[in-house]
C-alpha positions in Angstrom: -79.8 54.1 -57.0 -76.2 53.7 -56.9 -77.0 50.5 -54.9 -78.8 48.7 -58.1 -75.9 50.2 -60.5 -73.5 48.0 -58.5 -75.5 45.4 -58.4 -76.3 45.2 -62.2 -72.5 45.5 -62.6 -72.0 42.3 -60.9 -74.9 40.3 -62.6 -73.7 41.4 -66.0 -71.7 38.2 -67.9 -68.5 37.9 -69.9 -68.3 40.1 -72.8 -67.7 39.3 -76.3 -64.2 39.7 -76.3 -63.4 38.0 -73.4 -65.6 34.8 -74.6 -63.3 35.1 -77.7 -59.9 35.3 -75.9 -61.2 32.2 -74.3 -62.2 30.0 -77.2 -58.8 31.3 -78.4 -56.8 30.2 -75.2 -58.5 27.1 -75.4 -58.0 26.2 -78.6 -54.4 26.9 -78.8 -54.2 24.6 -75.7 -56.6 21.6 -77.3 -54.1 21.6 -80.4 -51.3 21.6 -78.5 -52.5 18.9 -76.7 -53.0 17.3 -79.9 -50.3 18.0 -81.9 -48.0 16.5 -78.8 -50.5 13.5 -78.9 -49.8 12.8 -82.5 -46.0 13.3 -82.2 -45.8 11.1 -79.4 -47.6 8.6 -81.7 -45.3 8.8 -84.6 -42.6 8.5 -82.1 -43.9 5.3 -80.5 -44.5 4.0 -84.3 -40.7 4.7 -85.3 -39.7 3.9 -82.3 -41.5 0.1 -83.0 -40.0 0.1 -86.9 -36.4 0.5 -84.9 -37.0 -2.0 -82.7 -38.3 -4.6 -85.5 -35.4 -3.6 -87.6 -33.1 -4.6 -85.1 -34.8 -7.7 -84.1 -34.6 -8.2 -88.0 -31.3 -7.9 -87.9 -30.3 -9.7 -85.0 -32.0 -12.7 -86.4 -30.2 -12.6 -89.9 -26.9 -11.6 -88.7 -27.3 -14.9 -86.3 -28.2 -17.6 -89.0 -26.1 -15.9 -91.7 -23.5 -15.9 -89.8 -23.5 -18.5 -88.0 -23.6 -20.2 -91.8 -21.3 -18.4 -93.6 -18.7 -18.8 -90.6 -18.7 -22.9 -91.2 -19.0 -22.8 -95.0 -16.4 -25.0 -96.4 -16.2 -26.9 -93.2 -15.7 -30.6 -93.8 -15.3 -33.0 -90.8 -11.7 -33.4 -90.4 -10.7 -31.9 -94.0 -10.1 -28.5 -95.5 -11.4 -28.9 -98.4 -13.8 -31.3 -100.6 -11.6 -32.4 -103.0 -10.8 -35.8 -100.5 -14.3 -36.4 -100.0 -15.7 -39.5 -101.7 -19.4 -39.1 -102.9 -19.3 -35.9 -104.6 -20.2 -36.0 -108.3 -17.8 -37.2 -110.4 -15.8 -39.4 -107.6 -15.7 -42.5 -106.4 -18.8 -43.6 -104.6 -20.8 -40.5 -105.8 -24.4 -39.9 -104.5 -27.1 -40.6 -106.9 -29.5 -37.8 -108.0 -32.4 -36.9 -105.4 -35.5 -35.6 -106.6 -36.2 -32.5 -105.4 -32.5 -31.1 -105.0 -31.7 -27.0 -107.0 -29.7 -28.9 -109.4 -28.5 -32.7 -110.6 -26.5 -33.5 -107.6 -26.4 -30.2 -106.1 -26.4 -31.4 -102.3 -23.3 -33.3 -102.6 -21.5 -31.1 -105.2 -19.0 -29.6 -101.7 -16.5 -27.5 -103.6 -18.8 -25.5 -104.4 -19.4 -24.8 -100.4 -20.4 -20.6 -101.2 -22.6 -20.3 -104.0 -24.8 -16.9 -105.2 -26.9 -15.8 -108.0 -27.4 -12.3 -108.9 -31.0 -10.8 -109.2 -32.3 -14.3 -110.2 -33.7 -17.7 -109.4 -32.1 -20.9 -111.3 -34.6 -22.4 -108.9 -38.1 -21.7 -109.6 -39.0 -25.0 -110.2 -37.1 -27.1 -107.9 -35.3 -25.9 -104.0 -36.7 -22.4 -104.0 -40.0 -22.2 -105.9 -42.0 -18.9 -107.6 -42.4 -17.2 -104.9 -38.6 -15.8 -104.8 -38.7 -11.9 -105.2 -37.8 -10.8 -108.4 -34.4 -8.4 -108.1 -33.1 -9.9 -105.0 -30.3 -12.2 -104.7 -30.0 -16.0 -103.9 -26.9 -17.7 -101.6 -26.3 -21.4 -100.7 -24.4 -22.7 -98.0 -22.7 -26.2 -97.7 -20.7 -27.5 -94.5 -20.9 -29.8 -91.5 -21.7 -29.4 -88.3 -18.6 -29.2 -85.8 -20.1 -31.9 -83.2 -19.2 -35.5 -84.4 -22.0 -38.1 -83.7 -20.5 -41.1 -81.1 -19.9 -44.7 -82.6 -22.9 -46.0 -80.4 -26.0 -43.3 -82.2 -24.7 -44.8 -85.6 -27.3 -47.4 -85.8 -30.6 -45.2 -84.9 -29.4 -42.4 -87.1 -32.5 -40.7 -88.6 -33.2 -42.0 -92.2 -33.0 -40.0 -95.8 -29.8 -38.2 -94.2 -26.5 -36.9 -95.1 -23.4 -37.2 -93.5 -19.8 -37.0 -94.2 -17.3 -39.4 -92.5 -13.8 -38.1 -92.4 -10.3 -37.7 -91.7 -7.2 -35.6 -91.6 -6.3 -38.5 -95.1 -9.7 -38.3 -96.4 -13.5 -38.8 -96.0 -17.0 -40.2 -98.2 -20.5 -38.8 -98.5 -23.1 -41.2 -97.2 -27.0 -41.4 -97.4 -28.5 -43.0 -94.6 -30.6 -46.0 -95.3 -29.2 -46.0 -98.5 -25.5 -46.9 -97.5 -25.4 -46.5 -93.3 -22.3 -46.2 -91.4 -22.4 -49.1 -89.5 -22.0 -51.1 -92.7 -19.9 -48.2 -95.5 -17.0 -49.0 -96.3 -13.8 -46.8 -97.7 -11.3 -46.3 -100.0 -7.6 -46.8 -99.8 -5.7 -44.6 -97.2 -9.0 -44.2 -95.0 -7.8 -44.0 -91.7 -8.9 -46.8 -89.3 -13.2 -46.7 -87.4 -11.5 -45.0 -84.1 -9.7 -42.5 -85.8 -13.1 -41.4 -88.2 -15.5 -38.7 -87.5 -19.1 -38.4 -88.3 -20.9 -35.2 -88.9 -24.1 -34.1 -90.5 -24.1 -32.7 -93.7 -26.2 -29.2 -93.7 -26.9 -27.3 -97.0 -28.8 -23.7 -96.7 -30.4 -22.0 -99.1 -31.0 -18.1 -98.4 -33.8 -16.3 -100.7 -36.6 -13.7 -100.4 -39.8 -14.8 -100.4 -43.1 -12.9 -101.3 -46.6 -13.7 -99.9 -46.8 -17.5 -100.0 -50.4 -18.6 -98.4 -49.1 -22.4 -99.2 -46.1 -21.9 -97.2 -47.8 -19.5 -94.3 -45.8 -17.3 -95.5 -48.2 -14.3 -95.1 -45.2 -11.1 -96.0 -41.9 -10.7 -97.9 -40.0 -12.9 -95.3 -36.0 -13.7 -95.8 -36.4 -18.0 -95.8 -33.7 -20.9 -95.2 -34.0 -24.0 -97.1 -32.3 -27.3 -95.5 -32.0 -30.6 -95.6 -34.2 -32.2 -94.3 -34.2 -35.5 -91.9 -37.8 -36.2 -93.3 -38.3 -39.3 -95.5 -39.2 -38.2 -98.9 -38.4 -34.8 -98.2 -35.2 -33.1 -99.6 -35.9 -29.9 -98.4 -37.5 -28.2 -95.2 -38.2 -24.4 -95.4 -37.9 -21.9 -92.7 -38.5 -17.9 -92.3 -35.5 -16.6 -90.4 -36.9 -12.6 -90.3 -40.2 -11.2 -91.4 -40.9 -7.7 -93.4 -37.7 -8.1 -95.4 -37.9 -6.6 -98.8 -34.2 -7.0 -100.6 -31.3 -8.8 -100.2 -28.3 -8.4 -101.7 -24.9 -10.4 -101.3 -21.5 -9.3 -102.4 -18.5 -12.1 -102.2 -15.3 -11.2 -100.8 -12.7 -12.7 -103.0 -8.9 -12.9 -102.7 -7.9 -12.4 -106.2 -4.0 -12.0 -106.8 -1.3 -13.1 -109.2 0.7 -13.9 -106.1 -0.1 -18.3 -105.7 2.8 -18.3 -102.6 1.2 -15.8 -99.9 -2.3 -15.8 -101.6 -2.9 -12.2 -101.0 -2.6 -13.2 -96.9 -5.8 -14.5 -96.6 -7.5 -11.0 -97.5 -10.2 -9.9 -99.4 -9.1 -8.5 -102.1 -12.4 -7.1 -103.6 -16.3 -7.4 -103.2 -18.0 -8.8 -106.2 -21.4 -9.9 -107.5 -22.1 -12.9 -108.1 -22.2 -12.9 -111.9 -19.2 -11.6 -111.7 -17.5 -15.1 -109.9 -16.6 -18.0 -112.3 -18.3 -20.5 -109.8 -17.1 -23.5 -112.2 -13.1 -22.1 -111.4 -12.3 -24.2 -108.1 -9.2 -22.3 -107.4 -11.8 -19.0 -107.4 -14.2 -20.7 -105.2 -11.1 -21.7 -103.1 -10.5 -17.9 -102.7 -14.0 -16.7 -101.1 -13.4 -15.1 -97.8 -16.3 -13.7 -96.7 -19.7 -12.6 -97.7 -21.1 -9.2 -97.3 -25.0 -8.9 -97.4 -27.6 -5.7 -97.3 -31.2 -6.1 -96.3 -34.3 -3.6 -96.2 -36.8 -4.0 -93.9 -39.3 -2.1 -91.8 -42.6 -1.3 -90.9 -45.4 -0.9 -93.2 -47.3 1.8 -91.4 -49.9 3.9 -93.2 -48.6 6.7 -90.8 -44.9 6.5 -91.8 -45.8 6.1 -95.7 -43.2 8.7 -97.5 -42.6 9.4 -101.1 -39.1 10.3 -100.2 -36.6 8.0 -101.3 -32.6 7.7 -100.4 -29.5 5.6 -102.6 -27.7 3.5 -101.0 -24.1 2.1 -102.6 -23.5 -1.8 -102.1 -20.7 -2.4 -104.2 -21.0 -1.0 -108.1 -24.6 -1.1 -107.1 -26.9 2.2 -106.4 -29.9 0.5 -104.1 -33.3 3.1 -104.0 -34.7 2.7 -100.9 -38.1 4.6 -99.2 -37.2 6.8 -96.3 -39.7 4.6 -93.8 -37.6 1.6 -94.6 -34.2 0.5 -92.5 -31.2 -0.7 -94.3 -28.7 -3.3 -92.8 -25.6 -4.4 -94.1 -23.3 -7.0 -92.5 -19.7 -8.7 -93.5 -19.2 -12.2 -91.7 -16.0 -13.2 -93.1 -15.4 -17.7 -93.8 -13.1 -19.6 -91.2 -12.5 -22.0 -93.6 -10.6 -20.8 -96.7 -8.1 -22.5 -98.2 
């Protein structure tokens, strides 16, 4: 008897309770499992937006300032005002369809140019698709590396360069007037003693969703000129998922015309705040400060939460699963 009672003890299952502490147990270590699961993913998924926000920035920082750090560069010259070809002087460049405004390409005192939360535009360099809100900033200099005497005859066609010297220098339109055969005003230094340089012009905007362009997101976009015949102007996205951009410009502004404030900036400013007809203030821009948001447009990191940042008298709103970068590249070439 006491043999089948220790039998049926050993037969008999788990009881109720124990099956519950179980299922409990088990449970708590499924969703743990989980919970670290879907942590991890967020993590990877932030840890992506980072790494596209810097590659963002990398890119922007590298063509911006790359640009910003030549503006105003002219050949042998500091300074436009001894360039031949600009509008209003001798030997000015004609009109070209397609160009922002009458002459704008060949207009080089005006070397830093911005517009405030608008685009002059539309219809010409930029286009409609230019994000409403978001600043605009053109660029004009030329490129350090002079072009030898013996590429002067095969130079690509519908192209601007500038020839120049420490005396002087004149805009010229390839197969309109080519070097080989331009001539030069008084004082012009002799052929040996010239320099040749391409003339570049960038354009900086935002850009929506532009199926026309392949542009398929809010992208940050560089107009140039373009070697192309009958095209003025090439476009170009420099960084992808971009959507503001802001300039401030760094003006020395002082009563004091001997030491010009030392070459400092004095003051950030927007741009409708800058006479940009005043030559003596657009001879007294030394750098340009610029704030971008970017990120990545995951369902996952979606957030109603939003933060201010301050970029000069303005208060920027921006979504918590958005980056922010700002960056100051300061001019070489102010006068």
């Amino acid at each position: 008897m006491a043999q089948r009672t220790h039998r049926a003890r050993l037969q008999t299952g788990f009881t109720l309770i124990e099956m519950m502490i179980a299922m409990v147990i088990s449970l708590t270590l499924v969703g743990g499992a989980f919970g670290i699961m879907v942590s991890s993913n967020n993590t990877k998924e932030k840890t992506q937006a980072n790494t596209e926000l810097l590659g963002s920035a990398r890119l922007i920082a590298g063509s911006l300032g790359e640009d910003v750090r030549h503006a105003g560069m002219f050949g042998r010259l500091r300074g436009a005002r001894a360039i031949e070809g600009r509008p209003g002087s001798t030997n000015e460049l004609a009109a070209v369809t397609g160009d922002c405004d009458t002459q704008f390409y060949s207009d080089l005192e005006q070397y830093i140019f911005a517009t405030n939360d608008n685009n002059p535009w539309a219809a010409t360099c930029v286009g409609g698709s230019h994000i409403p809100d978001t600043d605009i900033l053109a660029i004009k200099y030329t490129e350090l590396q002079d072009i030898p005497h013996a590429d002067w005859a095969t130079l690509p066609e519908d192209s601007v360069y500038l020839f120049s010297n420490p005396s002087g220098g004149r805009l010229i339109w390839e197969g309109t007037n080519p070097p080989t055969t331009v001539g030069f005003g008084t004082g012009f230094a002799p052929e040996a003693e010239r320099l040749l340089n391409p003339l570049r012009v960038y354009i900086y905007y935002l850009s929506g969703p532009n199926a026309a362009e392949g542009i398929e997101e809010n992208s940050l976009v560089r107009v140039g000129l373009s070697p192309d015949a009958g095209v003025l102007y090439d476009k170009e996205v420099i960084a992808t998922g971009v959507d503001n951009f802001q300039v401030l410009i760094g003006v020395e502004d002082c009563d004091d015309l001997v030491t010009m404030c030392e070459g400092k900036v004095t003051e950030f400013r927007t741009a409708d705040l800058i006479d940009w007809t005043d030559t003596v203030s657009i001879s007294r821009i030394r750098a340009v400060r610029v704030l971008t948001v970017s990120g990545h447009a995951s369902d996952s990191l979606a957030s109603t939460e939003t933060r201010d940042y301050s970029f000069g008298t303005d208060s920027i709103q921006v979504n918590t699963n958005r980056r922010v970068w700002q960056g100051t590249f300061h001019v070489r070439n102010s006068l």
